[in-house]
N, CA, C and O atoms as a printed pandas DataFrame, in Angstrom:
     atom_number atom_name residue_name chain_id  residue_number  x_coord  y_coord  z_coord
0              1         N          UNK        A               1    4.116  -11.861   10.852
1              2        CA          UNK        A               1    3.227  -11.822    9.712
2              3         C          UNK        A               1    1.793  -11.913   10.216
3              4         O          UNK        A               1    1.269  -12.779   10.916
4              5         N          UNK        A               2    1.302  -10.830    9.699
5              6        CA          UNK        A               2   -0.363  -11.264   10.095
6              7         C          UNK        A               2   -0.979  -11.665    8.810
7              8         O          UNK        A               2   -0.483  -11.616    7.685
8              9         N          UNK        A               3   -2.363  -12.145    9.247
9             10        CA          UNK        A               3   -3.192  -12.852    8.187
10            11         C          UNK        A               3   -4.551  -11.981    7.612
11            12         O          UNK        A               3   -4.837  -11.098    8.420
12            13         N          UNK        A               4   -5.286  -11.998    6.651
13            14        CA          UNK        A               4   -6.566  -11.354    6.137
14            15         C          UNK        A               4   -7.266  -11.899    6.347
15            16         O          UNK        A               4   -6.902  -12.963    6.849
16            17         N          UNK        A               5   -8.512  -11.753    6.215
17            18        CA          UNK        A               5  -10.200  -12.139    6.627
18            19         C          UNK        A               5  -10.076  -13.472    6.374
19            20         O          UNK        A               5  -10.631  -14.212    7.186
20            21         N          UNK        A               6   -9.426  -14.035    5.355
21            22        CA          UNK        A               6   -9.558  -15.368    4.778
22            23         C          UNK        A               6   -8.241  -16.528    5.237
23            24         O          UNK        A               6   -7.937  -17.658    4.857
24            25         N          UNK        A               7   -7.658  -15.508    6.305
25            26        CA          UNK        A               7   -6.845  -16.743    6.905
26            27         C          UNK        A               7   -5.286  -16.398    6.042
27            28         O          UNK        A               7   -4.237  -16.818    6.530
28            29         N          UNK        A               8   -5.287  -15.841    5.130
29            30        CA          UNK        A               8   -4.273  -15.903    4.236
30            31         C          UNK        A               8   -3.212  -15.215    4.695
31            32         O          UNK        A               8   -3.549  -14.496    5.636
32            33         N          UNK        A               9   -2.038  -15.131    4.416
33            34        CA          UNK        A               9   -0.883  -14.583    4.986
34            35         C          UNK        A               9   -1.171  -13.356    4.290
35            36         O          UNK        A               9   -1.761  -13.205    3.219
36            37         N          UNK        A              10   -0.448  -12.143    5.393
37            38        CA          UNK        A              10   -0.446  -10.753    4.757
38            39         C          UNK        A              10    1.067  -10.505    5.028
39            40         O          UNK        A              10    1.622  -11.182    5.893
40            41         N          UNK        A              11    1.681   -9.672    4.406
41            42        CA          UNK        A              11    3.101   -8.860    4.797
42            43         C          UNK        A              11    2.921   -7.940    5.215
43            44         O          UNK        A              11    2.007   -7.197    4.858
44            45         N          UNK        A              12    3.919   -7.644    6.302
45            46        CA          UNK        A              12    3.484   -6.009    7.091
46            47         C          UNK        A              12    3.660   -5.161    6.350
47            48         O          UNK        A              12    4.522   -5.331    5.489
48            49         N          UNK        A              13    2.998   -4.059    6.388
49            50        CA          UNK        A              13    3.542   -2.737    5.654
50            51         C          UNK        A              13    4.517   -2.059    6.776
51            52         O          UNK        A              13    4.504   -2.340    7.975
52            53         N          UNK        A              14    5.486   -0.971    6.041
53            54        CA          UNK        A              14    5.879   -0.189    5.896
54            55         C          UNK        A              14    6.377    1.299    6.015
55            56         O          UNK        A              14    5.464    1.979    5.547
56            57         N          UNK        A              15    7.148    1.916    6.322
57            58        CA          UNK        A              15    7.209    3.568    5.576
58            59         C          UNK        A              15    8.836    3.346    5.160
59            60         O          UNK        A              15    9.636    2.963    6.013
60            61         N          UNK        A              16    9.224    3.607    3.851
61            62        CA          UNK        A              16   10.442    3.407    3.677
62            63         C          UNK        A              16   10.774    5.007    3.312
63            64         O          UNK        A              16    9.998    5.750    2.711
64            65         N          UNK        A              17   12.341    5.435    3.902
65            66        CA          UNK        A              17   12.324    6.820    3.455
66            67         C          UNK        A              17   14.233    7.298    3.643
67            68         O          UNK        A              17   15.011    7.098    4.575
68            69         N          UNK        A              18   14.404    7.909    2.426
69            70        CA          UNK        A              18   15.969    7.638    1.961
70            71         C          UNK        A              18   16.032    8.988    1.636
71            72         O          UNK        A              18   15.168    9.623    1.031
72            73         N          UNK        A              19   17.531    9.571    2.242
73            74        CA          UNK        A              19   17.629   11.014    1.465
74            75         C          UNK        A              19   19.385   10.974    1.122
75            76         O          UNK        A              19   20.314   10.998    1.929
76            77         N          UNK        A              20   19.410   10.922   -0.048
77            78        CA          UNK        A              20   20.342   11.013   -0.670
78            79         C          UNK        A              20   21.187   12.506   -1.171
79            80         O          UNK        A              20   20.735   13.398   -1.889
80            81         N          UNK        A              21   22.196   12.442   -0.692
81            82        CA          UNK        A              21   23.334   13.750   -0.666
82            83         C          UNK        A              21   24.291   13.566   -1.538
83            84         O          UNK        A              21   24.795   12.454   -1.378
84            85         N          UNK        A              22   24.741   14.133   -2.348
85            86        CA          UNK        A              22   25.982   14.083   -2.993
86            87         C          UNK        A              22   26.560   15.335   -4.001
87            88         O          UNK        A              22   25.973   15.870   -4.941
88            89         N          UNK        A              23   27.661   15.553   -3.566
89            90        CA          UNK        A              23   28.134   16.292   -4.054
90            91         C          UNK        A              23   28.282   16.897   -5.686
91            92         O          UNK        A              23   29.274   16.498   -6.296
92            93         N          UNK        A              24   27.499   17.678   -6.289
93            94        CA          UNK        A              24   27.834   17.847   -7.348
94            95         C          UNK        A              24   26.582   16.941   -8.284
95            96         O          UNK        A              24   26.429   17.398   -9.417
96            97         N          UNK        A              25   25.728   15.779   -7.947
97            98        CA          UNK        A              25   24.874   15.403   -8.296
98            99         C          UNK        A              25   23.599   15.763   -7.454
99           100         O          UNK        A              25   22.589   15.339   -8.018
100          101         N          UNK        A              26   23.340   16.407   -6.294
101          102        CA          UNK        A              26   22.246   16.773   -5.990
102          103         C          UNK        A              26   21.560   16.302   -4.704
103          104         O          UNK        A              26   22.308   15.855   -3.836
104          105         N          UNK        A              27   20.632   16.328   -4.529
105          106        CA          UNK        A              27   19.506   15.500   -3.270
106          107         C          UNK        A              27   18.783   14.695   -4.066
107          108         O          UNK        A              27   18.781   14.985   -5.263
108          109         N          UNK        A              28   18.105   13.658   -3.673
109          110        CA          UNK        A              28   17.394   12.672   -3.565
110          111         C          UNK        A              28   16.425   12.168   -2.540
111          112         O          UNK        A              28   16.886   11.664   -1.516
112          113         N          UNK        A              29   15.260   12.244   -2.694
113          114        CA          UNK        A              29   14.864   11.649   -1.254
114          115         C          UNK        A              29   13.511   10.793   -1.857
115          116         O          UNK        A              29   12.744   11.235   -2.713
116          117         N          UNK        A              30   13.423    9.627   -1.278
117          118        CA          UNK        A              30   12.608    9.067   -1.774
118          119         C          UNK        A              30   11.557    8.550   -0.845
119          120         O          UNK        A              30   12.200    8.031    0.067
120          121         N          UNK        A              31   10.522    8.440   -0.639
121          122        CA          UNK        A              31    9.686    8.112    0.349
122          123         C          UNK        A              31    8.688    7.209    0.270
123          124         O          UNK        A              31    7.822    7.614   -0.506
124          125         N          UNK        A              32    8.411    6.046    0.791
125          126        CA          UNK        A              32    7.408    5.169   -0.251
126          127         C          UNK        A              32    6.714    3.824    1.038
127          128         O          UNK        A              32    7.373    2.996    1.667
128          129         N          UNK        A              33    5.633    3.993    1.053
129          130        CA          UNK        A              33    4.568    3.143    2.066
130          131         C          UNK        A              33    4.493    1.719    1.088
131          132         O          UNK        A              33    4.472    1.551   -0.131
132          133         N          UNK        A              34    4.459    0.688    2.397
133          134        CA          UNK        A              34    4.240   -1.200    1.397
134          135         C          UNK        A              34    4.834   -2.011    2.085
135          136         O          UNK        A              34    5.525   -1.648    3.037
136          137         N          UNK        A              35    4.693   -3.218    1.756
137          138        CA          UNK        A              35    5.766   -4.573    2.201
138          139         C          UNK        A              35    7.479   -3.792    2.014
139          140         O          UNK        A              35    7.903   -2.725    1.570
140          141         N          UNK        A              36    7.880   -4.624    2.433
141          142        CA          UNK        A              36    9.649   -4.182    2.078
142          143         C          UNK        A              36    9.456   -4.368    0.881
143          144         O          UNK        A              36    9.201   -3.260    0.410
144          145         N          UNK        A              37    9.418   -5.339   -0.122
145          146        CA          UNK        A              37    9.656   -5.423   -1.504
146          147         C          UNK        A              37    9.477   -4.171   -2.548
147          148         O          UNK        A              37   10.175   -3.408   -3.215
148          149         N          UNK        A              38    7.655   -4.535   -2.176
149          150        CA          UNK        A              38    7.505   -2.987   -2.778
150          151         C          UNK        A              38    8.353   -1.655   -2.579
151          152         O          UNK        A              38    8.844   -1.102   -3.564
152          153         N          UNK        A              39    8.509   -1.182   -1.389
153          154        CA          UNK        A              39    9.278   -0.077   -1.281
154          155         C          UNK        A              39   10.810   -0.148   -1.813
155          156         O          UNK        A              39   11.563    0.811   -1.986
156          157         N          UNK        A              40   11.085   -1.529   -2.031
157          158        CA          UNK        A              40   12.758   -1.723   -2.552
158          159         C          UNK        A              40   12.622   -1.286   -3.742
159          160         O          UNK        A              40   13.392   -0.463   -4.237
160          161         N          UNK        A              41   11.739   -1.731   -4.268
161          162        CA          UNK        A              41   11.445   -1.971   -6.124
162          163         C          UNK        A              41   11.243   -0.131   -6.601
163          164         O          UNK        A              41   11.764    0.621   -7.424
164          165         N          UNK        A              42   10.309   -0.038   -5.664
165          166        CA          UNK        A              42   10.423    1.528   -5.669
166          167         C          UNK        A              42   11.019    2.388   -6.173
167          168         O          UNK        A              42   10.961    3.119   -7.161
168          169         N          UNK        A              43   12.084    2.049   -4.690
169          170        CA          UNK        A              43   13.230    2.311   -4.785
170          171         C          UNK        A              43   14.052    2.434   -5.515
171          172         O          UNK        A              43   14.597    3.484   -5.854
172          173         N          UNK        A              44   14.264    1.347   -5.870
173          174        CA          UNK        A              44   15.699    0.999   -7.322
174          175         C          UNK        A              44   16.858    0.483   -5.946
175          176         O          UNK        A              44   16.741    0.575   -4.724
176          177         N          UNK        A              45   17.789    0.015   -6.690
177          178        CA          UNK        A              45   18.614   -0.912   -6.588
178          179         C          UNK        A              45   19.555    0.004   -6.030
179          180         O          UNK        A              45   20.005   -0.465   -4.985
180          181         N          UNK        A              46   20.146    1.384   -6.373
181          182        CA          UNK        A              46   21.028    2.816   -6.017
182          183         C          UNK        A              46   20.037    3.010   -4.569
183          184         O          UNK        A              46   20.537    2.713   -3.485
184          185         N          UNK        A              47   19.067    3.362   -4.621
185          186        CA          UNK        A              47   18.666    4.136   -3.349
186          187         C          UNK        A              47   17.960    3.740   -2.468
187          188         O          UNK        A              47   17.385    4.441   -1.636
188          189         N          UNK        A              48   17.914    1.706   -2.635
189          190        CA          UNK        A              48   17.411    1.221   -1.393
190          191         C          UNK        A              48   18.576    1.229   -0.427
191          192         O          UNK        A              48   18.180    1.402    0.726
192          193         N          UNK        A              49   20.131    1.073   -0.551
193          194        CA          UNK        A              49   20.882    0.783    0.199
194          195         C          UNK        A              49   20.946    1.828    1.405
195          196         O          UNK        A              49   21.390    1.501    2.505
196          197         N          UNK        A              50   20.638    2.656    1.220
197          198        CA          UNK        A              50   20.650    4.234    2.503
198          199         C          UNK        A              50   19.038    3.900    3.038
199          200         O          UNK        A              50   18.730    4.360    4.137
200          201         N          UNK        A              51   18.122    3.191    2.354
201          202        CA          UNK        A              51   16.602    3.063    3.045
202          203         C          UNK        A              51   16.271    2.886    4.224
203          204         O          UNK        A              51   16.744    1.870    4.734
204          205         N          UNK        A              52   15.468    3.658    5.006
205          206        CA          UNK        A              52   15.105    3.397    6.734
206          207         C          UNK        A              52   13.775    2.436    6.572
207          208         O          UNK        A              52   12.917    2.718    5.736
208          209         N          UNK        A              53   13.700    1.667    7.141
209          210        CA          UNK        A              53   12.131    0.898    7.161
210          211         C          UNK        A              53   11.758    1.414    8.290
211          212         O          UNK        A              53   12.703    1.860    8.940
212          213         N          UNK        A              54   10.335    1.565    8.956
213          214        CA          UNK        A              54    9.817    2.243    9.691
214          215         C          UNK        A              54    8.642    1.501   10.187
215          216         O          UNK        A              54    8.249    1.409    9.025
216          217         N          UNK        A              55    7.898    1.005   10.725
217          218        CA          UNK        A              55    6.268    0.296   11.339
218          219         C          UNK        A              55    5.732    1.914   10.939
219          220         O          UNK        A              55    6.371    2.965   10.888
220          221         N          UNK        A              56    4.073    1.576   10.648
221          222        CA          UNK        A              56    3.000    2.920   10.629
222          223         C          UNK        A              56    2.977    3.227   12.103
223          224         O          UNK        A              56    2.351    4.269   12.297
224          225         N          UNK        A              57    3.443    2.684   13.214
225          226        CA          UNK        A              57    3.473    2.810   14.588
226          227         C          UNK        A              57    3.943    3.392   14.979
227          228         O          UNK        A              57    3.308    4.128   15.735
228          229         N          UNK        A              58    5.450    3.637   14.867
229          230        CA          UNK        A              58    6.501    3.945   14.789
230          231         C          UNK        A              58    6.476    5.802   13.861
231          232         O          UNK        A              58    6.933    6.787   14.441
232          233         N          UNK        A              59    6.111    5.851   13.004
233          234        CA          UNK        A              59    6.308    7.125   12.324
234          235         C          UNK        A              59    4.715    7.267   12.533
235          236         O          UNK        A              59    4.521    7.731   11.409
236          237         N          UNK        A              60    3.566    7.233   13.037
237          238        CA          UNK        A              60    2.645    8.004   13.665
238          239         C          UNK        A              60    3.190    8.463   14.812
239          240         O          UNK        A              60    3.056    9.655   15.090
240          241         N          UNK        A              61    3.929    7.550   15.709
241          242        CA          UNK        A              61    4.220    8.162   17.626
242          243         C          UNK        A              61    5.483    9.331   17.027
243          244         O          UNK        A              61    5.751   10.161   17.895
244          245         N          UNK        A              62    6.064    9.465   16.061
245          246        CA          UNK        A              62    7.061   10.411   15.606
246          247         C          UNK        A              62    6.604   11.472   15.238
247          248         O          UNK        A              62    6.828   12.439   15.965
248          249         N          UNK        A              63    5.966   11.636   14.237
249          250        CA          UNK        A              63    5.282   12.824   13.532
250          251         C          UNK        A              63    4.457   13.068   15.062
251          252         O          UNK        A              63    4.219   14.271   15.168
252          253         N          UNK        A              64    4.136   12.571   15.830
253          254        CA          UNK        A              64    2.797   13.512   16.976
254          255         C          UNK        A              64    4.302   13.697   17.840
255          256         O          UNK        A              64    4.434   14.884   18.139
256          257         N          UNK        A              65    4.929   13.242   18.099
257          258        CA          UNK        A              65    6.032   13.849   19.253
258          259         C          UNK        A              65    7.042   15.016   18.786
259          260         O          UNK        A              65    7.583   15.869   19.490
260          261         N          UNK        A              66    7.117   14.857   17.723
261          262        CA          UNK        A              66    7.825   15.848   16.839
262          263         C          UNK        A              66    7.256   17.264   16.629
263          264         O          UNK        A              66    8.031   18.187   16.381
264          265         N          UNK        A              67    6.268   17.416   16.696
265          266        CA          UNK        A              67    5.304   18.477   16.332
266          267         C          UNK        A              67    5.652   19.577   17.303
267          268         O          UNK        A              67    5.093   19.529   18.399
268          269         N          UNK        A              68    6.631   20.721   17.021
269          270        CA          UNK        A              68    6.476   22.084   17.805
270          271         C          UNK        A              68    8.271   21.809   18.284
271          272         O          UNK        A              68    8.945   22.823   18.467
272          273         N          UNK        A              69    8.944   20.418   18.459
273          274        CA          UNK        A              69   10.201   20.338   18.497
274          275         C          UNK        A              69   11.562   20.825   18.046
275          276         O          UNK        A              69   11.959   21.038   16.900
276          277         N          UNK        A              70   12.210   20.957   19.244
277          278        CA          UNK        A              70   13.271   21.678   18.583
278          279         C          UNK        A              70   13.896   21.280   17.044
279          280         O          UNK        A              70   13.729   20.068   16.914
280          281         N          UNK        A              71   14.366   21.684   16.177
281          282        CA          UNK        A              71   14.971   21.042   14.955
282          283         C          UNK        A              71   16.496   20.424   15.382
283          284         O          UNK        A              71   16.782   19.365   14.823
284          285         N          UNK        A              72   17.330   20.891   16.161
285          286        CA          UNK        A              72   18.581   20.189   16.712
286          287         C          UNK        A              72   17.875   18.458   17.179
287          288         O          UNK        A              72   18.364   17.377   16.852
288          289         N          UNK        A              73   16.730   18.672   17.944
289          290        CA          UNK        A              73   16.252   17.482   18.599
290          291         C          UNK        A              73   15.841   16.460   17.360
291          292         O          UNK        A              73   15.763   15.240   17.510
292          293         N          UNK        A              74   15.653   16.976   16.427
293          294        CA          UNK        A              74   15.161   15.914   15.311
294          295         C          UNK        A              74   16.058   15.401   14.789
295          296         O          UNK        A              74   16.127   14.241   14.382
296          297         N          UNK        A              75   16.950   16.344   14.747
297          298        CA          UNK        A              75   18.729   15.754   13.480
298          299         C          UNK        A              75   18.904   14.334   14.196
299          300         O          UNK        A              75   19.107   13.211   13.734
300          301         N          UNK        A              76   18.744   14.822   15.529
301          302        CA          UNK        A              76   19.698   13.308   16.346
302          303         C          UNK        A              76   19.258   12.443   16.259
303          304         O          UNK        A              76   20.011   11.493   16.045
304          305         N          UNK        A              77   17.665   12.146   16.367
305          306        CA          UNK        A              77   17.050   10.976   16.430
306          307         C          UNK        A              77   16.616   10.275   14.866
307          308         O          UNK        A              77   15.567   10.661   14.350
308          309         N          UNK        A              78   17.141    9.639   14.428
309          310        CA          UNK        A              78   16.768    8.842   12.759
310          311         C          UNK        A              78   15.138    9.027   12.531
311          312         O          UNK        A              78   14.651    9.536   11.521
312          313         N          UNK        A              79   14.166    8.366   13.989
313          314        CA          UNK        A              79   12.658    7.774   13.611
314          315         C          UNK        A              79   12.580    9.535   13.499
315          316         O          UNK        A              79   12.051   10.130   12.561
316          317         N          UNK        A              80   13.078   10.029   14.401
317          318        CA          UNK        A              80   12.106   11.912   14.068
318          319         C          UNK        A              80   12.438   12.653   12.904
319          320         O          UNK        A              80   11.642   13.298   12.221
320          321         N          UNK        A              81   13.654   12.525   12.717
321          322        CA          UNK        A              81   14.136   12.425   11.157
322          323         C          UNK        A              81   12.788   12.592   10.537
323          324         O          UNK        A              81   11.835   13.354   10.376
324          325         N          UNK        A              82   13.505   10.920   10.185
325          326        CA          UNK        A              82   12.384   10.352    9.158
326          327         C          UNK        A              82   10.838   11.086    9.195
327          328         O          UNK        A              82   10.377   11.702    8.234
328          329         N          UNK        A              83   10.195   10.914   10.379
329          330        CA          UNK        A              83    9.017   12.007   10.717
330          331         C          UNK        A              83    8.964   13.071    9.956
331          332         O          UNK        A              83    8.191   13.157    9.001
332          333         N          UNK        A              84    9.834   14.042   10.328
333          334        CA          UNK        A              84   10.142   15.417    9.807
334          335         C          UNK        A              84   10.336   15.468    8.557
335          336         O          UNK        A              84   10.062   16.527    7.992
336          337         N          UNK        A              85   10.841   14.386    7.807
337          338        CA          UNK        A              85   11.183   15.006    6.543
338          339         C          UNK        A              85    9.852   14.517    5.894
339          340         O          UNK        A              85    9.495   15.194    4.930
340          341         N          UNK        A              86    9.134   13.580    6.201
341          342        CA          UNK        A              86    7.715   13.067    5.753
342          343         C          UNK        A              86    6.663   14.310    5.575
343          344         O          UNK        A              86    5.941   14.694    4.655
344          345         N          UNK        A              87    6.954   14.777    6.999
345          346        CA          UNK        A              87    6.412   16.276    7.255
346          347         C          UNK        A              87    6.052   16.932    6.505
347          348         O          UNK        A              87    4.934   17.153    6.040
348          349         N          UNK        A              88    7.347   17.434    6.266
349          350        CA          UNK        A              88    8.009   18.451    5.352
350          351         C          UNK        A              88    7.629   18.020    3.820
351          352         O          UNK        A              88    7.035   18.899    3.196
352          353         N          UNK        A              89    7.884   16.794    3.121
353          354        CA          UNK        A              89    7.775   16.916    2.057
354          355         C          UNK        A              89    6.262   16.321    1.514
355          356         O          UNK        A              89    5.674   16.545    0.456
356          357         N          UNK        A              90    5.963   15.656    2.430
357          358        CA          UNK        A              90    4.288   15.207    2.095
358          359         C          UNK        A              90    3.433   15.676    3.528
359          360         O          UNK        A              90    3.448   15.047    4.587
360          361         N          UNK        A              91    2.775   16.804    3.288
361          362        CA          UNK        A              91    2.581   17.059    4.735
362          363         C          UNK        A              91    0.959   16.682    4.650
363          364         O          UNK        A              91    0.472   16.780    5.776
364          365         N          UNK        A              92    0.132   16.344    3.807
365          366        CA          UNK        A              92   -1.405   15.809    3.459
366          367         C          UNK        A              92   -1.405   14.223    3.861
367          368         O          UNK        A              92   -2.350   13.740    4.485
368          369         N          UNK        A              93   -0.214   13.412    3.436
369          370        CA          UNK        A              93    0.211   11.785    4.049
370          371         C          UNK        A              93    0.680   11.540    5.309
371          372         O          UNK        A              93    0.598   10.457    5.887
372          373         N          UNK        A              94    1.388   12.981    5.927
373          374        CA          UNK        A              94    1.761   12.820    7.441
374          375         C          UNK        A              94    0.690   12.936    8.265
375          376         O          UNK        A              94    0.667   12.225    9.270
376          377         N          UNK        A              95   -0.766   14.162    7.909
377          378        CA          UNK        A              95   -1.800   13.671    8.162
378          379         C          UNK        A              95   -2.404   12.812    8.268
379          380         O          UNK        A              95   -2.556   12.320    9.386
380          381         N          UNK        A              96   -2.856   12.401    7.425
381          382        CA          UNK        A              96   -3.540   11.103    7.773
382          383         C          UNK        A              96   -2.994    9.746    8.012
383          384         O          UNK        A              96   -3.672    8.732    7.849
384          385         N          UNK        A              97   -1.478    9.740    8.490
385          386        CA          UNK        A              97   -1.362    8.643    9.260
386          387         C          UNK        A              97   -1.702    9.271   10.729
387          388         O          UNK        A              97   -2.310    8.609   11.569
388          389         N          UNK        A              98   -1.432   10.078   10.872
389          390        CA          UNK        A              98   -1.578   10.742   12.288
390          391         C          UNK        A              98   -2.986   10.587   12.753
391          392         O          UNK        A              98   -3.313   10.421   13.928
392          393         N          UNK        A              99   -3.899   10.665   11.590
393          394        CA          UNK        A              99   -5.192   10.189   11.926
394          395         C          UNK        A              99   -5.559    8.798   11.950
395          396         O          UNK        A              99   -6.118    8.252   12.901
396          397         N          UNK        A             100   -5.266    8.314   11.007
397          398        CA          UNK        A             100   -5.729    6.795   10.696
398          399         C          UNK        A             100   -4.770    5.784   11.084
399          400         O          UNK        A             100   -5.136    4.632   11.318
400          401         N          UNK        A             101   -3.544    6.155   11.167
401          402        CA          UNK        A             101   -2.394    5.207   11.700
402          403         C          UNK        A             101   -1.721    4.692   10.267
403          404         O          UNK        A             101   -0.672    4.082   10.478
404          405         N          UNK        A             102   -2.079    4.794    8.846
405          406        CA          UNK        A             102   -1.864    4.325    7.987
406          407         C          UNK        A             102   -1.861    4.845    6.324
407          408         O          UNK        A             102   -2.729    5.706    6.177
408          409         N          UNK        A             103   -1.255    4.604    5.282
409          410        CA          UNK        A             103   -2.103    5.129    4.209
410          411         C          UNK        A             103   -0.747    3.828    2.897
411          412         O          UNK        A             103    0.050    2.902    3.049
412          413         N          UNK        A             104   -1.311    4.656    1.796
413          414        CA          UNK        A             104   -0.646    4.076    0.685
414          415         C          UNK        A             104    0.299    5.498   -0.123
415          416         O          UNK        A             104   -0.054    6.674   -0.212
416          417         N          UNK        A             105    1.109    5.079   -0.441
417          418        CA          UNK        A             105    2.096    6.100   -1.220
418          419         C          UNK        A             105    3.036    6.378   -1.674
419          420         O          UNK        A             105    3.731    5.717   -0.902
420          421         N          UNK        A             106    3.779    6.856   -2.360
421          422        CA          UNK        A             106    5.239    6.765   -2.958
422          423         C          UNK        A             106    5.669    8.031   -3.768
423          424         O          UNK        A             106    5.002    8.531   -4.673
424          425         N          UNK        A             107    7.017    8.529   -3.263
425          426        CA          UNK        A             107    7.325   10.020   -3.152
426          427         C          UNK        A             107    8.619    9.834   -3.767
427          428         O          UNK        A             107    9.281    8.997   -3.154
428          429         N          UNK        A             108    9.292   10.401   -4.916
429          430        CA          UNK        A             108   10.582   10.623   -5.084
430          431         C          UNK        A             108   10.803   12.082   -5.685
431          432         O          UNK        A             108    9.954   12.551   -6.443
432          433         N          UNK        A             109   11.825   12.718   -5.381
433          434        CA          UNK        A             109   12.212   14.020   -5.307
434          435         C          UNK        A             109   13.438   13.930   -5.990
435          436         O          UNK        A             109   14.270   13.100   -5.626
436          437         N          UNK        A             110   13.590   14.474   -6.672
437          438        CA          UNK        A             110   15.391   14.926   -7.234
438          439         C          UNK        A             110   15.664   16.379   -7.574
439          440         O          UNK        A             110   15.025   16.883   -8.498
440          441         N          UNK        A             111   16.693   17.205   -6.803
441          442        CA          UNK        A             111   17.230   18.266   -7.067
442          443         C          UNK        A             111   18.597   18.544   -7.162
443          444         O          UNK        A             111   19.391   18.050   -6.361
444          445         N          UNK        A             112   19.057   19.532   -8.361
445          446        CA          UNK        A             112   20.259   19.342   -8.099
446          447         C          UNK        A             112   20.610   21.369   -7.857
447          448         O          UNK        A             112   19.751   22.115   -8.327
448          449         N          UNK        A             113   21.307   21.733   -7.455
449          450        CA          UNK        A             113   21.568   23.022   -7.147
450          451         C          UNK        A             113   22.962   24.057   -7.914
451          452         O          UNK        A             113   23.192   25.233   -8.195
452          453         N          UNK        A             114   23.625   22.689   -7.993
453          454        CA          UNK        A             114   24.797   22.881   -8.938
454          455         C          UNK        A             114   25.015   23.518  -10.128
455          456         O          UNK        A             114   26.127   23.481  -10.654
């Protein structure tokens, strides 16, 4: 836990990011920057249980190593995953962590094809 200007406890942030498959009901993917809580609440109670938590550390060194990579090479690894699909579906927020190391945000998607 780190602390703010005033000494006070802070909670770490975040990148929480869930993609939900199912047959006959569709995709899901939900994507959402914060403390764990926040991103649970987000979430909902159904689609925190599949949730990846991530450090801004962690999915900045992903999204820059990922960049120009094979797509077989991403399936395997979860953090490049996660990267890639950030990518892919918010590609203005994958920016600017890549720049700044950080941001605020929350992404949910639902499609069904069926």
């Amino acid at each position: 836990m780190t602390t703010d200007l005033n000494g006070g406890a802070m909670d770490a942030k975040y990148v929480g990011i869930s993609e939900y498959f199912a047959t006959g009901e569709g995709v899901t993917y939900v994507i959402a920057s914060g403390t764990k809580t926040q991103i649970y609440e987000f979430a909902g109670p159904y689609f925190s249980i599949g949730l990846a938590l991530y450090s801004f550390a962690d999915i900045k060194s992903a999204l820059i190593e990922c960049e120009g990579m094979d797509d077989t090479r991403i399936i395997d690894d979860k953090r490049l995953r996660a990267a890639y699909v950030l990518q892919t579906h918010l590609p203005s927020v994958a920016e600017l962590i890549k720049q700044y190391g950080f941001g605020t945000f929350s992404y949910k998607l639902h499609y069904n094809l069926s």
